[in-house]
C-alpha positions in Angstrom: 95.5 39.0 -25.1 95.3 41.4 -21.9 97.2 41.5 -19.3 96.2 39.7 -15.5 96.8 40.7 -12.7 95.8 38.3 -9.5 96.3 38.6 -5.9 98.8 35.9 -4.3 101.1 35.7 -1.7 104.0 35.8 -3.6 105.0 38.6 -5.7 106.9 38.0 -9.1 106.4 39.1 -13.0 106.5 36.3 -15.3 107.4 37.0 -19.4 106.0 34.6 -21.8 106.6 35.4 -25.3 104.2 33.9 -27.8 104.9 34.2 -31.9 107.1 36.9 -30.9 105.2 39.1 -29.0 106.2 40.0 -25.3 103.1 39.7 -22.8 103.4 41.1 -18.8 101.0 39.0 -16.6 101.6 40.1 -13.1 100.8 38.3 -10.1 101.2 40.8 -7.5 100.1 41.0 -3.5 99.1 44.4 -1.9 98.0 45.0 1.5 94.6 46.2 1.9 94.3 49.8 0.1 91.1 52.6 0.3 90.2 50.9 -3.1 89.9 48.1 -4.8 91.5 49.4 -8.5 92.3 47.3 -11.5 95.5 48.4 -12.3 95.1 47.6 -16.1 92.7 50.0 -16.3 94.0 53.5 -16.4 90.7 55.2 -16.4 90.0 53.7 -13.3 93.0 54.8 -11.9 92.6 58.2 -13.2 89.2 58.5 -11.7 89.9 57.9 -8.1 92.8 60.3 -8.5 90.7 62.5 -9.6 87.8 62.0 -7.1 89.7 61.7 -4.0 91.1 64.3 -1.6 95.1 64.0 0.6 92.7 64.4 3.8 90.4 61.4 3.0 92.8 58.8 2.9 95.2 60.3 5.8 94.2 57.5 7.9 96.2 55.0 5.1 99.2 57.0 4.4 101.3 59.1 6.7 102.6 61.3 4.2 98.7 62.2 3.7 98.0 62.4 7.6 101.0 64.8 7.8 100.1 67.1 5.0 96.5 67.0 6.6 98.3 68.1 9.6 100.4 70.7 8.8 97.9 72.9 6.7 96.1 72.7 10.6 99.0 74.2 12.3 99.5 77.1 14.1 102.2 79.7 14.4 105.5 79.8 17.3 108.5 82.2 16.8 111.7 81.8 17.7 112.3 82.2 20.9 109.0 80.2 21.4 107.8 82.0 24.4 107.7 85.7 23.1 103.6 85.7 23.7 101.7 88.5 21.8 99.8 88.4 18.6 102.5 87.1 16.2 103.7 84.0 18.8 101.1 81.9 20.9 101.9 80.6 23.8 100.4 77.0 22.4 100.6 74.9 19.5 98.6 72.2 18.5 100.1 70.7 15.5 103.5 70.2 14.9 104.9 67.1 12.2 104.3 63.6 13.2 106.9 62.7 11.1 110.2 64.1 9.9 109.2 64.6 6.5 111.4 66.9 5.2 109.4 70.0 3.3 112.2 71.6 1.7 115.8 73.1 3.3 116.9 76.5 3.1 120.3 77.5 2.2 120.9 81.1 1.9 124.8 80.4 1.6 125.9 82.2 5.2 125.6 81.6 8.6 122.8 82.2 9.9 122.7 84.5 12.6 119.2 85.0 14.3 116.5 82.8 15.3 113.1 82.7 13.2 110.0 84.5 13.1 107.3 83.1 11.1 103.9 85.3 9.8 102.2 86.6 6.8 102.5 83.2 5.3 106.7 84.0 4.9 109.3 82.9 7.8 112.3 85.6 8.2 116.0 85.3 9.7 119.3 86.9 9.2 122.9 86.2 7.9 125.0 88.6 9.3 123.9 91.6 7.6 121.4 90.1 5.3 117.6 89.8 6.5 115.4 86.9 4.5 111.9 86.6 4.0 111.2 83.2 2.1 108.2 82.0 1.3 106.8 79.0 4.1 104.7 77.3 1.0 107.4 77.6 -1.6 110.8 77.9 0.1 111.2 81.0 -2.3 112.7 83.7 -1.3 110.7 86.7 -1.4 112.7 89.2 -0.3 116.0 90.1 1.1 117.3 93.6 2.8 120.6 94.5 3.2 120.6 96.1 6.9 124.8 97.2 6.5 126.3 95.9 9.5 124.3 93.2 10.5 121.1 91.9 12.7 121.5 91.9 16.3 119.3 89.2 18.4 116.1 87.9 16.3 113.7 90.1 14.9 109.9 90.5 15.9 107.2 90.5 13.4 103.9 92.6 14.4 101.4 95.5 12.5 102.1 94.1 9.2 105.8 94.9 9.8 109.1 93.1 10.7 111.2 94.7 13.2 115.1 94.7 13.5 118.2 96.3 15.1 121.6 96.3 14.1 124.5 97.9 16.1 123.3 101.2 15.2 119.2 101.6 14.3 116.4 100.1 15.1 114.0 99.7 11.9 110.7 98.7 10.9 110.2 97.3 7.3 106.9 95.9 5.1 106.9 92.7 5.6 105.6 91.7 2.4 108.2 93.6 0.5 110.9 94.9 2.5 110.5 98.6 2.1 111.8 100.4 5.2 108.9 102.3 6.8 110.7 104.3 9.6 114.5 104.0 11.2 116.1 105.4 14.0 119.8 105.5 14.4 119.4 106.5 18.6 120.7 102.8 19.6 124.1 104.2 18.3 125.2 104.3 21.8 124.4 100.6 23.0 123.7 97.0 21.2 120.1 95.2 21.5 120.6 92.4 24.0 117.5 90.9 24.2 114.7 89.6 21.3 112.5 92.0 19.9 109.2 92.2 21.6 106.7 94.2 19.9 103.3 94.6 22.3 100.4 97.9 22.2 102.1 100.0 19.9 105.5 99.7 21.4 109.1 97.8 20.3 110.3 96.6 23.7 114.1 95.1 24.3 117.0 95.0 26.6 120.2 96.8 26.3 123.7 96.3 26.7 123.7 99.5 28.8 121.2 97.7 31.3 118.5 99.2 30.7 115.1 98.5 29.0 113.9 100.3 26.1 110.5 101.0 24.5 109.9 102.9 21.1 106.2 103.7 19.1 106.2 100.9 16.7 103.8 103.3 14.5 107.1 106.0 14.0 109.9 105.0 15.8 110.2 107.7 18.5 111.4 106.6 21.7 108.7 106.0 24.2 110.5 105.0 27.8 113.4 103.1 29.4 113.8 101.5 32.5 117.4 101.0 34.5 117.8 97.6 35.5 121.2 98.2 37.0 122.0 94.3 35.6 122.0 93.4 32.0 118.2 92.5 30.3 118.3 89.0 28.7 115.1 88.8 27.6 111.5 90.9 27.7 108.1 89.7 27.6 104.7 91.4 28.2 102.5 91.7 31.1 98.7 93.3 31.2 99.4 96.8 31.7 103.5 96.2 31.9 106.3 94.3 31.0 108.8 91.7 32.9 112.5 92.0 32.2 114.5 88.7 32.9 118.1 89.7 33.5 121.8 87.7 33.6 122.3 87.6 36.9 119.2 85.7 37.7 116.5 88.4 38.8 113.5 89.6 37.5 111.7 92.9 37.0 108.5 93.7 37.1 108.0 97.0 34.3 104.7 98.6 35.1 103.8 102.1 33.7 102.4 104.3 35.5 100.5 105.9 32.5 99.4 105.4 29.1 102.3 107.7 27.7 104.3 108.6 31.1 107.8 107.4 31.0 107.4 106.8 35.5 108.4 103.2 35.4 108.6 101.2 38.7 110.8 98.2 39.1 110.7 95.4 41.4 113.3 93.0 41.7 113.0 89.1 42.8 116.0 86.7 43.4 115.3 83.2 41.2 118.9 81.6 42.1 121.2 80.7 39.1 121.8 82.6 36.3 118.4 81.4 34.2 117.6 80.3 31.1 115.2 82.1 28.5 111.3 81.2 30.2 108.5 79.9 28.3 105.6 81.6 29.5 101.8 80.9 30.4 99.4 83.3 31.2 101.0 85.3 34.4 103.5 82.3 35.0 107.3 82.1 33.6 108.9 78.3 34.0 113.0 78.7 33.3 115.9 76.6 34.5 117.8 77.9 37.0 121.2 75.8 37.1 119.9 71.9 37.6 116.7 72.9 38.9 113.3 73.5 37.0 111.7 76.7 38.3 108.5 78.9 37.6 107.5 82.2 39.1 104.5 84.1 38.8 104.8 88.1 37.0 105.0 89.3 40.4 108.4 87.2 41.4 106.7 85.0 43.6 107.7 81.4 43.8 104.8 78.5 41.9 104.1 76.0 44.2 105.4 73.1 44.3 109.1 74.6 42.8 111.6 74.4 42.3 112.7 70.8 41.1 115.5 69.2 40.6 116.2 67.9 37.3 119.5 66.0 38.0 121.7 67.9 35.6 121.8 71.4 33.7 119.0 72.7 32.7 119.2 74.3 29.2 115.9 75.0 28.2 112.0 75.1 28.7 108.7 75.3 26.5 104.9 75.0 28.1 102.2 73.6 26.3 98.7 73.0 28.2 99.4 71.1 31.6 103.0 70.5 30.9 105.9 72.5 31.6 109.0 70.8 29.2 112.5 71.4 30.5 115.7 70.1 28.6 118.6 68.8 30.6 122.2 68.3 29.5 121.0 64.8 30.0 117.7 64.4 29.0 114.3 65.7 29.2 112.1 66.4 32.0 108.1 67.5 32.5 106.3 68.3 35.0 102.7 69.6 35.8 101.9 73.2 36.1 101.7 73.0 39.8 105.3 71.3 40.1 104.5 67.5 40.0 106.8 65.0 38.3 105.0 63.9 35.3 108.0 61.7 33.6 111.6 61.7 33.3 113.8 60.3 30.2 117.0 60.6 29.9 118.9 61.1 26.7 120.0 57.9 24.5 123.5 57.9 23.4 122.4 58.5 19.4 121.1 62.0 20.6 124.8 63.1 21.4 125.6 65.7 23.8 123.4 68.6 24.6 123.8 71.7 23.4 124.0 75.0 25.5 120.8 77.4 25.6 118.8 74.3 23.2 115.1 74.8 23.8 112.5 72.0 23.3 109.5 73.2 21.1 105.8 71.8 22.4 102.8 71.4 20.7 99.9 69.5 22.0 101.3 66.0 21.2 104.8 66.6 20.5 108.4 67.4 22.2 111.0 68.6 19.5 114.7 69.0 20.8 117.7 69.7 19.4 121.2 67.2 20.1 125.0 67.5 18.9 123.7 64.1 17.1 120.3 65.8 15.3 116.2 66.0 16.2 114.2 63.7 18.7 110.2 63.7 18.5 108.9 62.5 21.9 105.3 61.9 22.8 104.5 64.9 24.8 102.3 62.3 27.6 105.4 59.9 28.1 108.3 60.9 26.8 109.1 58.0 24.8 111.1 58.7 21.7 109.1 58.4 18.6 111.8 59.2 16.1 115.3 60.6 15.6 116.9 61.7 12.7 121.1 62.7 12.4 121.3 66.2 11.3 124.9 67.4 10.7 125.8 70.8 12.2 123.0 70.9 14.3 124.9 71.9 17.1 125.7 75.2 15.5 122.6 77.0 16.0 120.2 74.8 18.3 117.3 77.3 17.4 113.8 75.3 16.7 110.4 77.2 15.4 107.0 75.9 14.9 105.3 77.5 12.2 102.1 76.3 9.4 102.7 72.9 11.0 106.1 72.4 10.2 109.1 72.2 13.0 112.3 74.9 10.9 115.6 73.8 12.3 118.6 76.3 11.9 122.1 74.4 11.4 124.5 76.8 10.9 124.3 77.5 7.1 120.6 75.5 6.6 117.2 75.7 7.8 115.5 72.4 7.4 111.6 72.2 7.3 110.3 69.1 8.9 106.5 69.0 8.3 104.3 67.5 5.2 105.4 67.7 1.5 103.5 70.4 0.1 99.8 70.2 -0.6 96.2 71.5 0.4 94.9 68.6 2.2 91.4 69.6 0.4 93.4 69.0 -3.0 92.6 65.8 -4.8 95.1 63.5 -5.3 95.6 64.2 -9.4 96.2 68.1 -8.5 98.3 67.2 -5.5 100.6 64.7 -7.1 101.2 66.9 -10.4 101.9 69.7 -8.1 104.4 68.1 -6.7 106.0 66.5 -9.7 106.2 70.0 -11.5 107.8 72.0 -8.8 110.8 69.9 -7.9 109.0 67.5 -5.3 108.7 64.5 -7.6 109.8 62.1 -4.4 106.5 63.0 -2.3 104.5 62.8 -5.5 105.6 59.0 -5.7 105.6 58.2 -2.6 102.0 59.7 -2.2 101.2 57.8 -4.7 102.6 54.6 -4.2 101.4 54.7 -0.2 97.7 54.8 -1.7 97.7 52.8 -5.1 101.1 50.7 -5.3 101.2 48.6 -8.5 103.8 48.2 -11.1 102.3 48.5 -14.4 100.8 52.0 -13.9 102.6 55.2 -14.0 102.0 58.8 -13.7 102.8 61.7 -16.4 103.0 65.2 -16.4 103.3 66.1 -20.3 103.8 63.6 -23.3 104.7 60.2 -22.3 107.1 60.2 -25.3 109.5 62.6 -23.6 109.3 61.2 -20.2 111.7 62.3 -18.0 112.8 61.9 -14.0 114.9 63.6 -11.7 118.2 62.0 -10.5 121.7 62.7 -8.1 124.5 63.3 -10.1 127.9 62.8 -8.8 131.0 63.8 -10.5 133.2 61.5 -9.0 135.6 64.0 -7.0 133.4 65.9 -4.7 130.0 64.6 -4.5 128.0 62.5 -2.0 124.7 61.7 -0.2 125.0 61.4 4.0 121.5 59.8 4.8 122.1 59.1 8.2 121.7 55.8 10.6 117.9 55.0 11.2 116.9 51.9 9.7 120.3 50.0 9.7 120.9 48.9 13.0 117.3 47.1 12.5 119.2 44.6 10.0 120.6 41.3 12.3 120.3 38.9 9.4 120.3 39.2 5.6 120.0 42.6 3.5 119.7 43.4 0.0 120.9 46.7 -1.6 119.4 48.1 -4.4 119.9 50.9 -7.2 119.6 52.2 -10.4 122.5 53.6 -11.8 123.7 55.4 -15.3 127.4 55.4 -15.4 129.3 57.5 -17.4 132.6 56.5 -17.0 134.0 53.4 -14.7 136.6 55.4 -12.2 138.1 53.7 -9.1 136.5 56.0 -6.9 139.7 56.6 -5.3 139.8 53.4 -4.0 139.7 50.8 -6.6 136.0 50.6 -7.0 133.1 53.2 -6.7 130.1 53.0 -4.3 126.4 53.7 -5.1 125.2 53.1 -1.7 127.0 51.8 1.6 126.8 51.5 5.1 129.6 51.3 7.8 131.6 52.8 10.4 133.1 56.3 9.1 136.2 55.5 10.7 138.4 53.1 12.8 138.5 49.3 12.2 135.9 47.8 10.7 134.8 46.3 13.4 132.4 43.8 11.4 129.5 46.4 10.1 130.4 47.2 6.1 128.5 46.6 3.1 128.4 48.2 0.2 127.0 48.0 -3.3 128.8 49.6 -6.3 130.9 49.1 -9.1 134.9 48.2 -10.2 137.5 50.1 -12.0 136.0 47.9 -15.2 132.2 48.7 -14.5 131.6 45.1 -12.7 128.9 45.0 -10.1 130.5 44.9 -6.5 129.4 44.2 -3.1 131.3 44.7 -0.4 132.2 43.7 3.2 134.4 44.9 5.4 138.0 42.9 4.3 136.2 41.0 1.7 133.9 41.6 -1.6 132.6 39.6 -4.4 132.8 41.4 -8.5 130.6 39.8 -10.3 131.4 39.3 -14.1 127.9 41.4 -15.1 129.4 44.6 -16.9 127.4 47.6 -16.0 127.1 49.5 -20.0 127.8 53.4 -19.9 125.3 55.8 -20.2 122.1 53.4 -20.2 120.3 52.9 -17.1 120.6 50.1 -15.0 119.5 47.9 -12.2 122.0 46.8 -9.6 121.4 45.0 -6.4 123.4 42.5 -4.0 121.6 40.1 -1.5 123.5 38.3 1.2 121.6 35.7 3.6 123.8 36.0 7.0 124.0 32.8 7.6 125.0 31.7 4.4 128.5 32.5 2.7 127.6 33.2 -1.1 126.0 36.6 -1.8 124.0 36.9 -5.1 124.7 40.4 -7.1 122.4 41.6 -10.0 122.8 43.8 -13.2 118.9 44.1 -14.4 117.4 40.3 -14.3 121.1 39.1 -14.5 122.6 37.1 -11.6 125.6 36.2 -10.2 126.5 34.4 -7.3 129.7 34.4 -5.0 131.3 33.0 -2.1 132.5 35.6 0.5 135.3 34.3 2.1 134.9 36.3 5.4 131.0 36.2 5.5 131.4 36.3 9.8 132.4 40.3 9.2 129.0 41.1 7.6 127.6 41.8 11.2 125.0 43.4 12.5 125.4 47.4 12.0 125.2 49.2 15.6 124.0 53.1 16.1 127.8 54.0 15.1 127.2 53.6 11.6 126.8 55.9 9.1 125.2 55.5 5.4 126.5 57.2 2.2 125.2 57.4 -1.3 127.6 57.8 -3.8 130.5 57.0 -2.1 131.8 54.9 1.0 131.0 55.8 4.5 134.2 57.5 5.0 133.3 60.2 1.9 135.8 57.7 -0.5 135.0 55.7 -3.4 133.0 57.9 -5.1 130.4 57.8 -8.2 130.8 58.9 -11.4 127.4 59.3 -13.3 123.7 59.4 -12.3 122.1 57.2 -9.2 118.0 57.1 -7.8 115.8 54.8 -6.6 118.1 53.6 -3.9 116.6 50.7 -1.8 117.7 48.8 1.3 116.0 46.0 2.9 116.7 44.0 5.9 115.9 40.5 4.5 117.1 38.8 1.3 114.8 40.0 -1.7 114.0 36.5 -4.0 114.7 36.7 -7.5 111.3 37.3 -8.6 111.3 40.6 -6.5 114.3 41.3 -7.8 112.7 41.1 -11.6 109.6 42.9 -10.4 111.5 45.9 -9.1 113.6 45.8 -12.6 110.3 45.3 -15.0 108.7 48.6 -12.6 112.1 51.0 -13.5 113.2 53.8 -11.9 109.7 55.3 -10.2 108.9 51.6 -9.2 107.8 51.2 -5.6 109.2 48.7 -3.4 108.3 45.9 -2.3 106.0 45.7 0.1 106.5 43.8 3.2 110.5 42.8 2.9 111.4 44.8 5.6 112.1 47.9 3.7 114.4 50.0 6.2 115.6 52.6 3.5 114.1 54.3 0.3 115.6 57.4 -1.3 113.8 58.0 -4.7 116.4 61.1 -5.5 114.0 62.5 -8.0 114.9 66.0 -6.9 115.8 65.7 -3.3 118.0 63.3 -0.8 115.1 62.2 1.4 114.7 58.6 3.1 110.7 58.1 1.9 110.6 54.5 4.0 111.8 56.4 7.6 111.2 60.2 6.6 114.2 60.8 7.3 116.7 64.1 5.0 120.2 62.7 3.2 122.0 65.7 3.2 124.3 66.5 0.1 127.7 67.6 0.2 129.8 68.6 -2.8 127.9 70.6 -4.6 125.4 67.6 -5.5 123.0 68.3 -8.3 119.3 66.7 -9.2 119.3 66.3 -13.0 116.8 65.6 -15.7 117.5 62.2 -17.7 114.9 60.3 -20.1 113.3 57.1 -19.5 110.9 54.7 -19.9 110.6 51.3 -17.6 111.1 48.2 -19.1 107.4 46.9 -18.8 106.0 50.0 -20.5 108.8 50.5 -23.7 107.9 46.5 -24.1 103.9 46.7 -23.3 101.7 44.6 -25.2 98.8 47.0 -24.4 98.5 50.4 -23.1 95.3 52.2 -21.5 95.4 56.2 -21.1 93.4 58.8 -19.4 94.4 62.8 -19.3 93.4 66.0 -18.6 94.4 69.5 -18.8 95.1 70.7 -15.6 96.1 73.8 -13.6 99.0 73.4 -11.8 100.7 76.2 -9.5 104.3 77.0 -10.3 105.9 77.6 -7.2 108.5 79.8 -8.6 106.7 82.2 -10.4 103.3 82.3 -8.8 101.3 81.5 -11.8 99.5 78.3 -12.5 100.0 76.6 -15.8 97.7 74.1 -17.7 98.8 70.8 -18.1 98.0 67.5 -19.9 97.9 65.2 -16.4 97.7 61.7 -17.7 97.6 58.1 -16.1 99.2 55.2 -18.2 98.6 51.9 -17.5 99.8 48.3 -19.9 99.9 44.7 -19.8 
């Protein structure tokens, strides 16, 4: 007997056991996919893996389209407007989405903004200066430069370029290696970014004057007085522009090809300005509330200034738009002046953030809130997402680089862009990549975007030591903040669901402890809790705010496990699962299990409010906004811990944790705090441990270790059963 699988409109796995023998028949719908599979045949499966590229099927998965889309990117430093060979002036590509690539965390502040060539991005902490890898988010090399790195370096001539407080120095930028330093900036501090343009390092001084020295040996070349302190320097055809604090301008031309004769020019713009973004000969910068542009010679563009209505902290230019960032909201407007649109900032963004800059491609507006990152639609400003990021307020410093948008906050640098791939790469090569260096959660959900079924499975290795990735939490220190998106979407039922391995029943600190809730993270309730977790005995919990249901289903220690809780808002009984085990329970108070508002704040591991926390292993986290039916809750159980969801239950949050905290339903970033660890753990999903039959196809494959730059050969296989 083989297994069935037919297409319905309901979705549920139904056991029959006949003389003893267990047999799967699943009668599963799908939405249309590229191909039409049958998922009892691995070989089948195998083949199309095998035979089809990430960039074919882009226009059915977004993780696909993004990958697709970052490997077309170009490269922006940071500050984006710098011009010259290592910076353009325009970007076409930037993420669609916020997937998160990988984050950075070099354990200090960091200091400078980015710079981003040679297929490495670099930046400093304090004294320390990083070059890590944009592909692998390994570092490659680190310098110590003694007493820190003043303003961001500049990255030109196959070398990176950096000052601290007393030499200016020029280093490989593939390894590091100093190639010339000069200690003559003793007597003054850089106050300007690097610019780095013919053959000369260019920058402002806090003695007011401009400097240039031969980037080939680090002699000086000229200086200019400014009489006013030089905030920023950019490059003109046969000169250079200094923009200084108090709001004037200076035209730098040299009056030979080594004569140190500079003439100076100086031109009022108003207010004290922001850093420009620049386009050809014209520089656009906010000048107190009002959005100005000037060409290299200090005359006025037509048709500015404008008034923007509040501060102006920022500007970036991409094509026909000139992008200006307000403390309350954005603003573009044409080249020539005119009022393209106007949208002010929604109340999740936060407050603005002094000297943030929005970063343009040809599509996109990126910018940086005390709340986290908005992407707008460069034609009409409408928000097209928003993800929390905490600390962003730190260090509001944005770079485009290889397609992805790097976000400094404080201590992190966070990579929104694709999961990492060649988008020529089939889909066998890119998934195993994946799996085997740590990004096991775009593997499946690659995977699962393009062939979802439940009786098929992926392996990297022997199938008899299978393993996955999971969160560990210890209980004390350890949690997951994910953030808000999704949530406030649910005005009627939810369900909560998650695999857990417990290794010891605790009270959290509060009587039970929480595998994933939502809720304010502090004040009354106010109506907007639930939570899923367990007792002080191990008893699967779900939660409201001043009321809760334990169930009598005992979660066992150190064995994996399905829980889940499903409450219909306008009924008062909420049903709560351990595996295929049910319980239902009245909830006294079911009128506080309201709607969740853009206050709320979601937590893995522990409460909202960082208490009640786990004490073993948790992944596969799932939260819909509608009330799963029993039979979806069986299928998600039978599928095990790399399952997929269920398709079309209003799915508003998925975080596999197989070795990072990412939302795969929103691409949203979780971000850990406590020390939180991924760890390997065995197992095998119910349906495949109790298969009646099994089909295999494998083959040895090359995969490329991130870490070590080699690539290893691998026995890639595809499982499938009935």
């Amino acid at each position: 007997m083989k297994g069935i699988v037919f297409t319905m409109d309901a979705i549920f796995a139904l056991v029959i056991t006949i003389m003893g023998i267990s047999v799967l028949l699943f009668f599963q719908y799908y939405a249309p996919a590229p191909y039409s599979l049958h998922y009892s045949d691995a070989q089948a499966i195998f083949s199309n893996l095998a035979s089809t590229s990430v960039s074919s099927v882009q226009n059915g998965s977004a993780l696909a389209k993004a990958i697709t889309n970052q490997n077309a990117g170009w490269n922006e430093t940071s500050p984006m407007a710098l011009g010259g060979p290592y910076a353009r002036s325009s970007n076409p590509i930037g993420p669609l989405y916020p997937i998160i690539s990988y984050m950075i965390n070099p354990g200090n502040t960091i200091t400078t903004g980015m710079v981003a060539a040679y297929g490495d991005i670099y930046f400093a902490t304090n004294s320390l200066l990083y070059a890590v890898n944009a592909t692998t988010d390994k570092t490659v090399w680190t310098t110590n430069t003694v007493s820190g790195v003043a303003s961001t370096p500049a990255l030109a001539l196959g070398m990176i370029f950096y000052a601290n407080s007393t030499n200016l120095t020029a280093a490989n930028a593939n390894t590091g290696k100093v190639v010339w330093s000069t200690n003559s900036i003793s007597a003054f501090s850089v106050s300007s970014p690097i610019l780095v343009q013919n053959n000369q390092v260019v920058f402002g001084g806090s003695d007011n004057w401009v400097h240039a020295y031969y980037a080939s040996n680090g002699t000086s070349y000229w200086s200019n007085y400014t009489g006013t302190l030089p905030v920023f320097v950019t490059a003109l055809s046969g000169g250079f522009m200094a923009l200084t604090s108090t709001g004037s301008i200076y035209t730098i031309i040299a009056a030979g090809g080594n004569a140190k004769q500079i003439t100076s020019k100086a031109y009022s713009v108003g207010n004290a300005p922001t850093l420009p973004a620049i386009l050809g000969s014209s520089f656009y910068l906010g000048t107190g509330s009002y959005a100005n542009a000037t060409y290299s010679n200090g005359t006025i563009v037509s048709g500015f200034p404008k008034g923007t209505g509040s501060t102006v902290t920022g500007v970036g230019v991409y094509g026909n738009y000139s992008v200006y960032q307000t403390s309350g909201g954005i603003a573009a407007f044409s080249l020539n002046g005119a009022s393209d649109w106007s949208v002010s900032a929604p109340s999740t963004f936060g407050s603005s953030i002094t000297n943030a800059t929005p970063a343009v491609t040809g599509s996109m507006v990126y910018t940086a809130w005390s709340g986290g990152i908005a992407g707008e639609n460069l034609s009409t400003g409408s928000v097209d997402w928003f993800v929390a990021m905490p600390g962003v307020s730190i260090n509001p410093r944005l770079a485009l680089a290889y397609g992805r948008l790097y976000v400094e906050t404080a201590n992190t640098i966070v990579a929104y862009g694709a999961c990492d791939s060649q988008p020529g790469a089939t889909l066998l090569s890119a998934v195993s990549t994946m799996y085997l260096n740590g990004q096991a959660g775009c593997g499946k959900a690659l995977l699962n975007s393009i062939y979802p079924a439940s009786n098929y499975t992926f392996f990297t290795g022997s199938p008899s030591t299978n393993t996955i990735l999971a969160a560990s939490f210890n209980g004390i220190t350890n949690y997951i903040e994910t953030g808000t998106s999704g949530f406030a979407t649910i005005s009627s039922a939810r369900t909560l669901v998650a695999w857990v391995n417990v290794s010891t029943y605790s009270n959290g600190g509060c009587g039970q402890e929480m595998a994933v809730g939502y809720g304010p993270t502090s004040g009354s309730c106010s109506g907007q809790y639930s939570g899923l977790g367990l007792d002080s005995n191990g008893k699967v919990s779900f939660a409201g705010c001043g009321d809760n249901y334990t169930a009598g289903l005992v979660t066992p220690k150190k064995k994996w496990s399905l829980i889940a809780a499903v409450y219909a808002h306008d009924a008062a009984n909420v049903t709560v699962y351990l595996n295929e085990n049910k319980s239902i329970g009245a909830l006294s108070a079911a009128n506080v299990l309201n709607t969740p508002t853009s206050g709320i704040a979601s937590y893995i591991g522990a409460w909202p409010n960082a208490a009640c926390k786990f004490t073993g292993q948790i992944a596969d986290v799932q939260v819909y906004a509608s009330a799963l039916t029993p039979s979806q809750i069986s299928q998600l159980y039978l599928e095990g811990v790399s399952g997929p969801p269920i398709q079309g239950a209003s799915l508003v949050g998925w975080w596999p944790l197989s070795g990072d905290a990412n939302d795969y339903a929103n691409f949203n970033t979780g971000f850990p705090a406590g020390g939180l660890a991924f760890v390997t753990a065995t197992y095998t999903a119910p349906t495949f441990a109790n298969a009646y039959q099994i089909s295999r196809a494998s083959t040895l494959l090359p995969v490329l270790n991130y870490t070590t730059g080699a690539s290893n050969t691998i026995n890639i296989g595809v499982y499938s059963w009935s």
